[in-house]
N, C-alpha and C positions, 0 to 999 in steps of 0.2 A: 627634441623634447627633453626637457631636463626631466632630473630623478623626481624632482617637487612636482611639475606638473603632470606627473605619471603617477603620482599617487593621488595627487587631487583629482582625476581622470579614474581613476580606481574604484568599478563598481561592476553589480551585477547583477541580473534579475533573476526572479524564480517563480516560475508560471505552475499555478497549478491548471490541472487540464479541466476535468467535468465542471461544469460550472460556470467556467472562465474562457476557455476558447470552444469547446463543443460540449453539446447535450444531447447522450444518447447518440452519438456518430454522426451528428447534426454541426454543423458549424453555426458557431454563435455570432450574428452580423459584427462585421468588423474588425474579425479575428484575425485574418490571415493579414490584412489590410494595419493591426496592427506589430505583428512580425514581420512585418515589408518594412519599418520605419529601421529596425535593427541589422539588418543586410547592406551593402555595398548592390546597388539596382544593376552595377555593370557587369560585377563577377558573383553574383549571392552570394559571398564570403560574410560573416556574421562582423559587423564593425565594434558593437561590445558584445560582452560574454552573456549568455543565457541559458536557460537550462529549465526543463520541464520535469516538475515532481510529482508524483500522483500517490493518493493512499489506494487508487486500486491495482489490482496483483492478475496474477493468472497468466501473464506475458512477458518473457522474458525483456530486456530491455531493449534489445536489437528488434524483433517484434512489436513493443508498444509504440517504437518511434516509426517503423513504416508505417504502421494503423492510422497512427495521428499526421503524420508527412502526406499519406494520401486525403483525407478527410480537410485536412487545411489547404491543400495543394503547396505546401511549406518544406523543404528539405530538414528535416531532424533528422541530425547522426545518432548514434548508437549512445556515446556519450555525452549527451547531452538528453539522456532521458533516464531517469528514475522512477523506482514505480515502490510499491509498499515493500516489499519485500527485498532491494537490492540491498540492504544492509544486514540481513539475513546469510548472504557470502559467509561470514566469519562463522557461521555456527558448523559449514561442513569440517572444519580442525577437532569442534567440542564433540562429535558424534560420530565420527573417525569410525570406531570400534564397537560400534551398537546400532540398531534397526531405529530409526524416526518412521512415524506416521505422518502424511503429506495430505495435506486437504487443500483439492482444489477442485472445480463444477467435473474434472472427468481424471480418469487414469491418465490418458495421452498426455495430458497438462502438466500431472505432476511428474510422470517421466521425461518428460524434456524439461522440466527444467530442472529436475534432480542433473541430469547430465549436465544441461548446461553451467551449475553450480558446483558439481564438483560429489553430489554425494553418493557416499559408495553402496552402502546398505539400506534402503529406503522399502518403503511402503505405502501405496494411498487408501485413501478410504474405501473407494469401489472395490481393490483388490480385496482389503482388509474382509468387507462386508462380505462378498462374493465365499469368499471359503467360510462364513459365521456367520449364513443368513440367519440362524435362528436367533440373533442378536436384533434384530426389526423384523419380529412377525407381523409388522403392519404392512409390509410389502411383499415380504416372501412366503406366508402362510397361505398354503393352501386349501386350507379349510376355510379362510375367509371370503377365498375365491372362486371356488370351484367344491366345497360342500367335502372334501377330503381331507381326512389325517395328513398334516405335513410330514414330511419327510426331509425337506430340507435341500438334499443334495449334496450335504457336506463334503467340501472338498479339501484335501491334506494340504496342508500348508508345508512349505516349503521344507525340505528335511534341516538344512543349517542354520534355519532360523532362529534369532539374535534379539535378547531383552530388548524391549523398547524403551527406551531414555528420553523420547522427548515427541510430542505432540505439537508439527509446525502447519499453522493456519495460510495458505498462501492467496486465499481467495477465500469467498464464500460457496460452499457447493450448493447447486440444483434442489439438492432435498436439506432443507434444515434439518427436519424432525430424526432424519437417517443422521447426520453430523452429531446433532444435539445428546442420542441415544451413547450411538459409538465412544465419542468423547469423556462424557462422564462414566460410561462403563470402565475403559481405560485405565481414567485417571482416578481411580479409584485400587488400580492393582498393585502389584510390584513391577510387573515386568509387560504388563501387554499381552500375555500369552493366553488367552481366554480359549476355554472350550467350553464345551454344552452343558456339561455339567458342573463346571469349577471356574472360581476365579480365585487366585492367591489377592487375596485381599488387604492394602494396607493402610497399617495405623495413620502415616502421616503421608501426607503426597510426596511420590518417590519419579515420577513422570513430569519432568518439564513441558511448559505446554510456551509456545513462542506465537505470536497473532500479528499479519503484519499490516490490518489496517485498525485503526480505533475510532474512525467513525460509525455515527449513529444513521447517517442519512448523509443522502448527494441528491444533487438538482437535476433529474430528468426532464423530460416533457411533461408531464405533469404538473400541475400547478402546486401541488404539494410536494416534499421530499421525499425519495424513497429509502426502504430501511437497507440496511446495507450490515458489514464486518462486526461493528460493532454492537447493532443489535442482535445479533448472535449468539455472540460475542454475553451478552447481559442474559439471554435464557439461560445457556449453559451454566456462567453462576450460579443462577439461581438454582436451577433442578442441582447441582452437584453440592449445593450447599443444604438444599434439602435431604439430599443422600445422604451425603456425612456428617453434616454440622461440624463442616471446614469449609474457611474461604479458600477459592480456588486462587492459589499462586499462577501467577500468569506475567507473561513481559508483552508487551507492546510492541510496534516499530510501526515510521512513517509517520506525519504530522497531529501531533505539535510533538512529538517526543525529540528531544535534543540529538540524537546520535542522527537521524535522517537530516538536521540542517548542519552537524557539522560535518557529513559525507559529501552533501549537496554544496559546501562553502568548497571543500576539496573540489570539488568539480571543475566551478567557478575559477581558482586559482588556476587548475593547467589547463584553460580556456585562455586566459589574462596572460600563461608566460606564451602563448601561442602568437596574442596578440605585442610580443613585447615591455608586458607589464610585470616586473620584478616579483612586487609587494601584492600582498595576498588583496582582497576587495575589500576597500574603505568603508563601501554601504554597500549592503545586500536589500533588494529591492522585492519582497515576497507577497503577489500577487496572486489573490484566493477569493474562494463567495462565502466558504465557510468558516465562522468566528469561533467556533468550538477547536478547529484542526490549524489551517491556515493561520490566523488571525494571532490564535494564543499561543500558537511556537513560537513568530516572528517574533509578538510582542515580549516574551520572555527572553528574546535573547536580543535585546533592545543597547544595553551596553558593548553589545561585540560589534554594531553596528547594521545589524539590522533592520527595516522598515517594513512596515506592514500597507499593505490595501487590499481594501473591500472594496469588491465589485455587487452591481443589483444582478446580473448573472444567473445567479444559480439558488443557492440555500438561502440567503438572506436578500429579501427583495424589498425591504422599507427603506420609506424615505429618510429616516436616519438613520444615524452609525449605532451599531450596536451599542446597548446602553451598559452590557455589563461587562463585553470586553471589546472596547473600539480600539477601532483601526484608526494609525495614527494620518490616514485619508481614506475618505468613501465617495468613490466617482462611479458612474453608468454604468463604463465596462470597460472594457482592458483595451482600448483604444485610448479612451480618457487617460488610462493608468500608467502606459507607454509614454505619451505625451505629456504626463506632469515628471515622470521620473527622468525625460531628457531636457525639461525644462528645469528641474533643481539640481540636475549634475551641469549644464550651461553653467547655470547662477555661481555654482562652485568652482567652476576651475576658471571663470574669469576673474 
């Protein structure tokens, strides 16, 4: 094969998962049937490159690809899955020498994956709570439970305990209302260091706060969406902007935000030099339900080579393309999506 037609050959797909292949640990018909098209049937070796991104979190990546590997009956390696938060890696260098707060549905959660990431001074929310119940008397009050004075049970926090710098979202936790409290209390201080009776409280937001999904909703069982990262994500504003009458500074990560599709293109390329392809992927092929997330990354990054499709799937279930941000194709499902994407790379390299 010449260098020419190894670049005309040159591409790569990007599956998002809820919506598009499984709902709710549900396999979506057709799913596995259409990652059978991309494999060699004799060795399962992958014939082009692919790769699964998800805005949800909570598992590190070597974990989200067994979850999904079993539920598809599909082999996904390790690298070949990204989830909200694998671009969040860089942030263990920036926080090096100071305590982050970790929110994710449990302690266990955020300690494995602080380990697996790299960080060295951490904190989750359950811990955080646990020594500051009096910070959500709506749980811990004993008087609202049992007709007694609370007392709390305050327990001392750790003696080398280290300013907090930054506020990283890796999931949605179990309790909002517990999240939503903690959070704008926080970021409201200098350092994190809250007791019962004191907060060093500051003028301007001194606590970076990091979020690694920006959706609003995903496509369960249900016939409606459920609320997800990003409706959150939108209390907390609000209450923290009622506290201080400041917008809360906040970063994002995971779709449509640019850094997740140019980590995700990285993927793509040493998938390609595996398969003998030099040059980086000519089209990226990014296959999603949701037009707010999926849809409007691709579309945005439309000159680098890019393509978008909408599936009926998940979040967007009408019979046309979104009106306000279409997909530059809208098929059934990711069967359809499979087979138009090896139909226009055919077309191209003949």
């Amino acid at each position: 094969m010449t260098q020419q037609q190894q670049e005309q050959q040159s591409f790569g797909i990007v599956f998002d998962i809820d919506g598009v292949l499984i709902r709710d640990g549900v396999p979506i018909p057709n799913a596995t049937k259409a990652l059978g098209l991309l494999v060699d049937q004799d060795t399962q070796q992958p014939k082009y490159p692919y790769i699964f991104v998800t805005n949800g979190g909570g598992f590190s990546e070597a974990d989200k690809a067994k979850k999904v590997s079993k539920v598809l009956n599909h082999h996904i390696e390790e690298d070949h899955c990204m989830v909200a938060h694998t671009p969040m890696k860089t942030l263990v260098d920036k926080y090096r020498d100071n305590d982050v707060l970790l929110v994710s549905k449990s302690h266990k959660t955020s300690e494995h994956l602080a380990q697996v990431y790299g960080f060295k001074h951490f904190t989750s929310l359950q811990q955080y709570v646990e020594e500051r119940p009096f910070l959500y008397p709506t749980k811990y009050s004993t008087f609202w439970t049992k007709g007694v004075a609370s007392e709390y049970d305050i327990k001392k926090s750790k003696d080398d305990q280290l300013p907090f710098k930054a506020i990283i979202l890796l999931e949605e936790p179990l309790d909002w209302g517990e999240c939503i409290q903690i959070i704008v209390d926080i970021a409201q201080s200098k350092d994190g260091l809250l007791e019962k009776n004191f907060i060093n409280k500051a003028d301007t937001q001194m606590i970076d706060v990091h979020i690694a999904n920006p959706d609003i909703s995903y496509g369960g069982e249900f016939v409606l969406p459920r609320f997800t990262m990003g409706a959150l994500t939108e209390c907390i504003k609000t209450l923290y902007k009622i506290q201080t009458g400041r917008d809360l500074i906040h970063t994002f990560y995971g779709k449509p935000y640019k850094l997740t599709y140019e980590y995700a293109k990285e993927l793509l390329s040493n998938q390609l030099k595996k398969l003998n392809h030099q040059s980086p992927p000519k089209h990226i092929y990014a296959i999603g339900d949701n037009p707010y997330s999926d849809i409007k990354g691709a579309n945005n990054l439309k000159s680098e080579g890019w393509v978008s499709i909408l599936v009926k799937t998940g979040c967007w279930k009408s019979e046309f393309n979104h009106p306000e941000i279409p997909a530059d194709h809208y098929v059934n499902d990711v069967l359809e999506a499979v087979e138009l994407i090896l139909r226009l790379e055919n077309k191209n390299s003949s």
